[in-house]
C-alpha positions as CSV (number, residue, x, y, z in Angstrom):
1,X,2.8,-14.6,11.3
2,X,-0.9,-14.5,10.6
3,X,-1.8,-17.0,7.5
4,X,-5.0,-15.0,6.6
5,X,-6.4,-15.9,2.7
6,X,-4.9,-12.9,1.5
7,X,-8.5,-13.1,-1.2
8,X,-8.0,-9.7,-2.9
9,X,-5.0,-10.4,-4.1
10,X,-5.1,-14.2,-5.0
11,X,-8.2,-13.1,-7.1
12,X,-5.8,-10.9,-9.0
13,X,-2.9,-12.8,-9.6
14,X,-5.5,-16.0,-10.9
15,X,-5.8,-14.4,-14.0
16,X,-2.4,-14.1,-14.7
17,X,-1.5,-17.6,-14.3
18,X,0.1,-19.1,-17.3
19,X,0.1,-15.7,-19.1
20,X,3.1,-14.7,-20.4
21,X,4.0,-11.5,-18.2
22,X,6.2,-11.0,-14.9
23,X,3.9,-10.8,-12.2
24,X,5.1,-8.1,-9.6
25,X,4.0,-8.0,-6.4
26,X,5.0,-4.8,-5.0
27,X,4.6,-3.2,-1.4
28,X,6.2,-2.3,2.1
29,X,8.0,-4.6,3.7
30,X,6.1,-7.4,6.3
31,X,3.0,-6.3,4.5
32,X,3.0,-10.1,3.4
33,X,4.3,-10.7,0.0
34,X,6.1,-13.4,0.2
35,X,3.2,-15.3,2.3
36,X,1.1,-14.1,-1.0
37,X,3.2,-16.4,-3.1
38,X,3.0,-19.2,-0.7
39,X,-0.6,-19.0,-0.7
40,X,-0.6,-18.7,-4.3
41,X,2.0,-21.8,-4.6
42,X,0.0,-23.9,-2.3
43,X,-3.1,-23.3,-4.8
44,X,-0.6,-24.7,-7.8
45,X,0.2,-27.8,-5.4
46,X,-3.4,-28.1,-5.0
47,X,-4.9,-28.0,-8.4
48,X,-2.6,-30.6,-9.3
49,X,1.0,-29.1,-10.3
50,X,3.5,-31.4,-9.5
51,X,6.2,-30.0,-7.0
52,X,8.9,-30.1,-10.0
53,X,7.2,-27.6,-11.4
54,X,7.8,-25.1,-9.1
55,X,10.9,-23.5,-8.0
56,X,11.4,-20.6,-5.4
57,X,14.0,-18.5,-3.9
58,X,14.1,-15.5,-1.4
59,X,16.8,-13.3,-1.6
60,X,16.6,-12.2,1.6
61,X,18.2,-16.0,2.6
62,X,21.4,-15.7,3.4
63,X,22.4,-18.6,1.1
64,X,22.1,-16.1,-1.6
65,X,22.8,-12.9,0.1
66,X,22.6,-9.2,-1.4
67,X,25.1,-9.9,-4.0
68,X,24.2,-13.1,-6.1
69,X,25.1,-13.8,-9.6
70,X,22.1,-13.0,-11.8
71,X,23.7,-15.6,-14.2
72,X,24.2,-18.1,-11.8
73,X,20.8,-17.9,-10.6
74,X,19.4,-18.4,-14.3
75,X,21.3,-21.3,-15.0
76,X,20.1,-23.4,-11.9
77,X,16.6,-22.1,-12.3
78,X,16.7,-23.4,-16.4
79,X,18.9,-26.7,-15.2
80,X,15.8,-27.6,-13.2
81,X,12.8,-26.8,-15.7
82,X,10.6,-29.5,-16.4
83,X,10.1,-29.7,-20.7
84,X,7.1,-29.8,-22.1
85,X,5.5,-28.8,-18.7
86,X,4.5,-25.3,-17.2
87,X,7.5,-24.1,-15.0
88,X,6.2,-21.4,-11.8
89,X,8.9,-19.7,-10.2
90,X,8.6,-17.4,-7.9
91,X,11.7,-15.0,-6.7
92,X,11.1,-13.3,-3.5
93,X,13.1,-9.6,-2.9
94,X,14.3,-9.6,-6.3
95,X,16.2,-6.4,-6.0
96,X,19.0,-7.6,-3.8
97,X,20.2,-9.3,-7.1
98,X,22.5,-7.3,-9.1
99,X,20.9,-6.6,-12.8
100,X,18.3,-8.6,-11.5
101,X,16.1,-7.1,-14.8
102,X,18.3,-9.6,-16.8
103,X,17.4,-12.5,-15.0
104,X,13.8,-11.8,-15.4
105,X,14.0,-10.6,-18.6
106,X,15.4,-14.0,-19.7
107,X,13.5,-16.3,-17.8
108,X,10.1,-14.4,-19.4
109,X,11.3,-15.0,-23.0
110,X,11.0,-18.7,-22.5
111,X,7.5,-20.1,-23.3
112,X,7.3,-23.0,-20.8
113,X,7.6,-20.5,-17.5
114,X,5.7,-18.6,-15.4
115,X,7.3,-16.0,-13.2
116,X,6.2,-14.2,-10.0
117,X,8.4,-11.5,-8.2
118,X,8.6,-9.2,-5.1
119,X,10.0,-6.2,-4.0
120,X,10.1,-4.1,-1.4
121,X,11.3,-1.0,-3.2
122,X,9.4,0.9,-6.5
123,X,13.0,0.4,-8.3
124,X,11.7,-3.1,-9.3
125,X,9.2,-0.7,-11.7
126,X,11.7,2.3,-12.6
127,X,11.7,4.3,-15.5
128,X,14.4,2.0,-16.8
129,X,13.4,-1.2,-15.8
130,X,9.5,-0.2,-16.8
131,X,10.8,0.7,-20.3
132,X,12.9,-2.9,-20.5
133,X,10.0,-4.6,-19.3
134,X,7.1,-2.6,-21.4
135,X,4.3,-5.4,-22.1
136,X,6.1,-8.1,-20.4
137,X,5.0,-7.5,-16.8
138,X,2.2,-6.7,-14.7
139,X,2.2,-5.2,-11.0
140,X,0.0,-6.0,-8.3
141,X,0.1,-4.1,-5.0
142,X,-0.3,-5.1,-1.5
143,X,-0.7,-3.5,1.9
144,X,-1.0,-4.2,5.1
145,X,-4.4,-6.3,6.4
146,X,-7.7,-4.4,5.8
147,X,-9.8,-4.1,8.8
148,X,-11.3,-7.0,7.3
149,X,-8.8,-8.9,6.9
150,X,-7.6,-8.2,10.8
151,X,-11.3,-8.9,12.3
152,X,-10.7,-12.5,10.8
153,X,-7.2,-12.9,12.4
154,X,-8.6,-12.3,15.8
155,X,-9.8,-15.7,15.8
156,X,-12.7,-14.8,18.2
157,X,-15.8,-12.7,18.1
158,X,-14.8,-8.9,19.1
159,X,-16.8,-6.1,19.2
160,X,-16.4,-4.4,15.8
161,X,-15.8,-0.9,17.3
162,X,-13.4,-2.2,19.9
163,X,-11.4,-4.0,17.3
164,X,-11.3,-0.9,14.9
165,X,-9.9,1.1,17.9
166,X,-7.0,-1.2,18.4
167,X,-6.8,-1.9,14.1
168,X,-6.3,2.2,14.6
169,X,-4.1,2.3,17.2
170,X,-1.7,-0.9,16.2
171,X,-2.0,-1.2,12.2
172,X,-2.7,-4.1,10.1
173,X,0.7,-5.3,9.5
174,X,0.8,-9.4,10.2
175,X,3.3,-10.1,12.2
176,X,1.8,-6.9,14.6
177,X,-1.7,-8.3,15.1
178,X,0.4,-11.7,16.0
179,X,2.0,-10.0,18.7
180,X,-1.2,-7.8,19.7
181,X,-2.1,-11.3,21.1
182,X,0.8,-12.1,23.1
183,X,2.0,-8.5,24.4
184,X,0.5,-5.6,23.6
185,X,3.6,-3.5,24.7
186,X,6.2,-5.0,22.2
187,X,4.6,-3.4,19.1
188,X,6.0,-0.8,19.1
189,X,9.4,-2.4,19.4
190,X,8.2,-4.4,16.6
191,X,7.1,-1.4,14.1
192,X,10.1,0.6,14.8
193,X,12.0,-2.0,13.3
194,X,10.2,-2.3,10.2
195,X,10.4,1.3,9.9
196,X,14.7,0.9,11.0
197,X,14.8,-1.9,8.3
198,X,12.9,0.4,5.4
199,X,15.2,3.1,6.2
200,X,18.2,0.8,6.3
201,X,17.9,-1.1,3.4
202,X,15.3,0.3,0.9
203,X,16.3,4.0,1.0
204,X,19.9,4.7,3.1
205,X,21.7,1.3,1.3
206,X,20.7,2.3,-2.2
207,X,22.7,5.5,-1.7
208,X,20.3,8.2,-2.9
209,X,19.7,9.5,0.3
210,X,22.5,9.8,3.3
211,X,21.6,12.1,5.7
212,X,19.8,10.3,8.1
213,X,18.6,13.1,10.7
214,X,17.0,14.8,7.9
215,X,15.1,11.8,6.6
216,X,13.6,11.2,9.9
217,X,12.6,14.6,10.0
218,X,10.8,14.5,7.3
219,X,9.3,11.2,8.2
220,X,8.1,12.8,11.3
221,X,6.8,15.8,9.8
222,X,4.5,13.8,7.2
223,X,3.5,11.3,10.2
224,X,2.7,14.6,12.1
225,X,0.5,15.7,9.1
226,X,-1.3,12.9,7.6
227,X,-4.3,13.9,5.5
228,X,-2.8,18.2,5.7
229,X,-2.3,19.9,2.4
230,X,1.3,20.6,2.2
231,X,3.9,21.0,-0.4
232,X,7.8,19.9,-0.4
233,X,8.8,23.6,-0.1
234,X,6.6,24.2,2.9
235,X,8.4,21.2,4.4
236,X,11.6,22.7,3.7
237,X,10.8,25.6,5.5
238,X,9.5,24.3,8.3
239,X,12.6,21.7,8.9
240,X,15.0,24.6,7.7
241,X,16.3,21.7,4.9
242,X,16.6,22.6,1.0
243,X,13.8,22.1,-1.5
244,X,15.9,19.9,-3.7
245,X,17.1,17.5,-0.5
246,X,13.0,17.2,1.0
247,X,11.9,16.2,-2.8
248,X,14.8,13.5,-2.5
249,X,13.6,12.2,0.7
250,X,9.7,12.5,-0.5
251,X,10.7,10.6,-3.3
252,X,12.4,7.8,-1.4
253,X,9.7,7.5,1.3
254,X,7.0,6.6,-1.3
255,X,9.3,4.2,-3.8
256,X,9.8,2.4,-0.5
257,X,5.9,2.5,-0.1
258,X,6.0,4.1,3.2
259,X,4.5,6.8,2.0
260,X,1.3,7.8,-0.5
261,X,1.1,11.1,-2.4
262,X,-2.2,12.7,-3.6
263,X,-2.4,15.3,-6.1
264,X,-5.4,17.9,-6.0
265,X,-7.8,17.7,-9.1
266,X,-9.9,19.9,-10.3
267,X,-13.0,18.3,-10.4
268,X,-14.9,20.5,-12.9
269,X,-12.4,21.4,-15.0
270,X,-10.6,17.7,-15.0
271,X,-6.8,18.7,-14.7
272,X,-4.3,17.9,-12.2
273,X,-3.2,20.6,-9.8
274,X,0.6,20.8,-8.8
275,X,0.0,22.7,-5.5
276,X,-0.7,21.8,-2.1
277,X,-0.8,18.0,-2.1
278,X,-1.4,15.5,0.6
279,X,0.3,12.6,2.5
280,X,-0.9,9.4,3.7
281,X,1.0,6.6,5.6
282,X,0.8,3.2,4.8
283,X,0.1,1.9,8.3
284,X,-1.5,4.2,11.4
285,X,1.0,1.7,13.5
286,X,3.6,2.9,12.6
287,X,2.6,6.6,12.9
288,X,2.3,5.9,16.6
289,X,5.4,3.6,17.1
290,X,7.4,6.8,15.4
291,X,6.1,9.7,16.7
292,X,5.1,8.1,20.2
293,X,1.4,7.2,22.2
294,X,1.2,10.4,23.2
295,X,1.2,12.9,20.1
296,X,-1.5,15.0,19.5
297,X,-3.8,13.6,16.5
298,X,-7.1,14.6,14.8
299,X,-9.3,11.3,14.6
300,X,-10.5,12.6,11.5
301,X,-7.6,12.8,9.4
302,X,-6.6,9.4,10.9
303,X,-10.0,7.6,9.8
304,X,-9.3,9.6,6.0
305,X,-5.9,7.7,6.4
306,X,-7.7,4.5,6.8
307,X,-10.5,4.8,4.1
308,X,-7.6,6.3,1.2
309,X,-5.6,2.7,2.4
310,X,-9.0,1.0,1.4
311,X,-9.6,2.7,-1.3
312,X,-6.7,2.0,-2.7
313,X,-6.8,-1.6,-1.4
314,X,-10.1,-2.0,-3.7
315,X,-7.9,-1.3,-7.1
316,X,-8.9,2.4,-7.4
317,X,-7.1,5.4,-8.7
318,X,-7.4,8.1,-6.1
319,X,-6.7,12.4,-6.2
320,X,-7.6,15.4,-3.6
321,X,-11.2,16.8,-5.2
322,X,-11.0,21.0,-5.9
323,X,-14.3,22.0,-5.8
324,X,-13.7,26.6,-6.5
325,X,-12.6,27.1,-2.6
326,X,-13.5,23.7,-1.2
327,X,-12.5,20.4,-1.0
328,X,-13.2,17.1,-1.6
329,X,-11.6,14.2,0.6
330,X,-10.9,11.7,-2.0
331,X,-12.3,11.6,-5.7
332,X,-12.4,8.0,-6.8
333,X,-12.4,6.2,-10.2
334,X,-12.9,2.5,-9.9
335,X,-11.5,-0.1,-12.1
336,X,-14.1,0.1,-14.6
337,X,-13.5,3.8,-15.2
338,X,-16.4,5.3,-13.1
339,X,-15.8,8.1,-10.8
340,X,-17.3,8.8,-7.0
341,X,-16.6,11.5,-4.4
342,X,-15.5,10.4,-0.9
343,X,-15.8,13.0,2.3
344,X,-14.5,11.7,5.4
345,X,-15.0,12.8,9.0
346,X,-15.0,11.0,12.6
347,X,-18.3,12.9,13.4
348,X,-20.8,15.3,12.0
349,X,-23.3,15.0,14.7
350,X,-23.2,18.8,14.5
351,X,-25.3,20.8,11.9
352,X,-22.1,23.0,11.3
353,X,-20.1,20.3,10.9
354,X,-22.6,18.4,8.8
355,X,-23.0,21.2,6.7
356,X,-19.3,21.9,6.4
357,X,-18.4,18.3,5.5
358,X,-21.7,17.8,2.7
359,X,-21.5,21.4,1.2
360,X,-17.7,20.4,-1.3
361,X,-20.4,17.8,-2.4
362,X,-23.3,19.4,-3.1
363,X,-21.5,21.6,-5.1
364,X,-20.3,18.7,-7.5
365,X,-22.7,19.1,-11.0
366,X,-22.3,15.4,-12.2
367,X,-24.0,12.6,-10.9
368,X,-21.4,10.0,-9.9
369,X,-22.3,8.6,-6.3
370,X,-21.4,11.0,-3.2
371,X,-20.5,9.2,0.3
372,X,-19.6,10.8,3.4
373,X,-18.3,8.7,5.6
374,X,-17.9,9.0,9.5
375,X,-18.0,7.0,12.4
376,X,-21.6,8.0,13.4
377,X,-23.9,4.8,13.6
378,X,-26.3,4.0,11.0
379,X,-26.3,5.8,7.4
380,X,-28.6,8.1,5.8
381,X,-29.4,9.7,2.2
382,X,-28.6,13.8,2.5
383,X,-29.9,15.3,-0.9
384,X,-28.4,12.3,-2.4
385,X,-24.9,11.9,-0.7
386,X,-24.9,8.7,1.1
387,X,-23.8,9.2,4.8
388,X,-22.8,6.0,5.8
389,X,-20.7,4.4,8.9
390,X,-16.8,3.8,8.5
391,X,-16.4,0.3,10.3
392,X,-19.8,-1.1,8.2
393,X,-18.0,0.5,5.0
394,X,-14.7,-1.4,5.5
395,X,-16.9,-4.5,6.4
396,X,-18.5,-4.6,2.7
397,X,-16.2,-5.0,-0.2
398,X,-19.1,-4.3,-2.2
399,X,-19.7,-0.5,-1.6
C-alpha cells in the first residue's frame, strides 16, 4: 500500500496527544486508517516514547476475531501499562468487539493513557455511544487520497491534467493507485471488493438491512446520480421499493461512509430545507468499478463530486445553496466559522453557460468569497466571483 504522510490528518490528531479524549478516526474502509495510526505511532517512537509505552491491536486479526471479550481485552491492555508513564494505545476496527464502548470507556477513565480508535462503520459515534461518550471523545475523519496526496504517490513527474484524468477515472483509495502501477485492469477487481466487503460486513452483518438486491439498487441509483437533487421517495418510485425500506438503505450507505448526504439551505433566509437533497460518493472509483467503464456520466457532476470530497477533506461543513429558483453548488463554512459559495462546472467557455453557472452567485447579497470553479485553464475575477481552475485548486491547500 502507498505509505504517503497522510499530513492533514497527523496535523489533527497532534493536538490531541496526551489529552484526555478518545480519538476516533472514522472513515470507509482501505481509506487508510490504520496506516494513520502507524504514521502517528512511528512519530511517538520517534520523539522519544519508549516502545513499552505503546500497545496496539487490530481487530480485524484473526487472533482476536469478531467476537473478543471486551474484558479480556482490558485486562491485558492494563497488565501491560507502564506507571508513572504515558500509555498510547491504539485499537484498530474497534466495532468487531462486543460492547466495545465499555472497553473504551474504561481505559479513558485512567489518567496515565492515551487512546486512539478506528472504525469503519458511524456506529462507533451512535446516538448511544455519543451520549456515553459526551466530552470524552473526539472524531477525526478520513478519506481516500486527495489529488494531492495521489500526485505524490506517483513517484514521478506526470502531467497534472493526465494524472487528474486517471485520479477521476481510478479514485484515490491506496491500495488502487498501488495497483494503477502494476495493472491497470485489476482495479476494478480491486474496488468491487471493497465495495463487496462494505456491504458484507458494515451494513448486511449488522442486520439492519437484508435484502441485498434492493441495496444494490439503490447503490446503483445514487452512483447513477451523483451531484442530482433527489429525495428517498423519488428513489422509491423509481426502484418500485418502499419509502421506509430506501431511508433504511440511505441510512446504511452513509454510516458506512459510502455515501455523503447534502441538505439544501436557504442562503438568505439561513434554514435548512428538507426537500430535494443531493448525493455524493466517497470515491469516483468505485462509481465506475459498480456501474461499469461504460456508463453514461456528466463530467460536471463528477468534478462537483471531487471538489465536495475536498471540501470536506479541508475540515468544512458543507450544504446545497437555495438562492429563490437557483442554486448554489456548495455553500461552505470553514473551521473558523466563515462562510463562501462554491459553483462547479467542467467548462463555461460558453457565454450561456458562463452566465448560467455565475448568475445563483451574483444573486448572493453578503460578501463572503464566491468561486466558480471549472476545468478551464487560468482563473479570472467575474464581478467579484473568483473563476479559478479545478486541478490548481486541489493543488493549494490554501484557497
Amino acid at each position: 500500500m502507498e505509505n504517503i504522510q497522510r499530513e492533514i490528518y497527523l496535523a489533527r490528531l497532534r493536538p490531541f496527544k496526551d489529552i484526555n479524549l478518545i480519538k476516533v478516526i472514522t472513515g470507509i474502509r482501505r481509506c487508510g486508517k490504520s496506516t494513520l495510526l502507524r504514521q502517528f505511532r512511528d512519530e511517538l517512537s520517534t520523539s522519544g516514547v519508549a516502545e513499552k509505552q505503546i500497545q496496539s491491536i487490530n481487530f480485524e486479526n484473526p487472533d482476536y476475531g469478531y467476537n473478543a471479550n471486551w474484558k479480556e481485552i482490558y485486562d491485558k491492555l492494563n497488565k501491560n501499562l507502564q506507571k508513572s508513564k504515558m500509555n498510547y494505545i491504539f485499537l484498530d476496527e474497534v466495532q468487531y468487539v462486543p460492547e466495545f464502548e465499555r472497553l473504551l470507556v474504561g481505559l479513558q477513565t485512567k489518567e496515565n493513557v492515551d487512546l486512539y480508535v478506528t472504525g469503519s462503520n458511524s456506529h462507533i459515534l451512535s446516538s448511544e455511544l455519543a451520549t456515553l461518550l459526551s466530552g470524552r471523545s473526539v472524531e477525526i475523519p478520513i478519506l481516500p487520497f486527495s489529488f494531492q496526496e495521489y500526485q505524490e504517490s506517483l513517484n514521478s513527474p506526470t502531467n497534472p491534467q493526465t494524472a487528474f484524468d486517471n485520479y477521476l477515472s481510478f479514485g484515490g483509495f491506496p491500495q488502487a493507485v498501488s495497483i494503477f502501477k502494476r495493472d491497470q485492469n485489476s482495479i476494478d477487481q480491486y474496488l468491487s471488493g471493497v465495495y463487496e466487503t462494505v456491504v458484507g460486513r458494515d451494513i448486511l452483518d449488522r442486520g439492519q438491512i437484508t435484502d441485498k438486491i434492493a441495496l444494490n439498487k439503490v447503490v446503483r441509483y445514487l452512483l447513477d446520480n451523483i451531484g442530482n437533487a433527489t429525495s428517498t421517495h423519488s428513489i422509491a418510485v423509481a426502484l418500485e421499493l418502499s419509502d421506509r425500506k430506501v431511508e433504511q438503505i440511505i441510512e446504511s450507505l452513509t454510516a458506512s461512509f459510502l455515501f455523503y448526504r447534502l441538505d439544501r439551505l436557504d442562503v438568505k433566509g439561513k434554514k435548512l430545507l428538507k426537500t430535494q437533497e443531493k448525493y455524493y460518493t466517497v470515491d469516483s472509483g468505485l462509481r465506475w468499478a459498480i456501474l461499469g467503464r461504460d456508463a453514461s456520466t456528466d463530467k460536471g457532476h463528477l468534478l462537483e463530486n471531487i471538489i465536495f470530497l475536498e471540501l470536506l477533506r479541508r475540515g468544512n461543513k458543507i450544504s446545497i445553496g437555495k438562492v429563490g429558483e437557483k442554486e448554489v453548488d456548495f455553500v461552505v463554512r470553514d473551521p473558523s466559522g466563515y462562510t463562501s459559495y462554491y459553483q462547479v462546472a467542467w467548462t463555461v467557455n460558453s457565454k450561456e453557460t458562463l452566465e448560467r453557472e455565475v448568475s445563483p452567485l451574483e444573486k448572493i447579497s453578503d460578501f463572503s468569497p464566491r468561486f466558480l470553479i471549472t476545468m478551464d485553464p487560468g482563473e479570472e475575477s467575474l464581478n467579484g466571483i473568483k473563476r479559478i481552475n479545478a486541478i490548481t485548486w486541489l493543488l493549494n491547500e490554501n484557497n
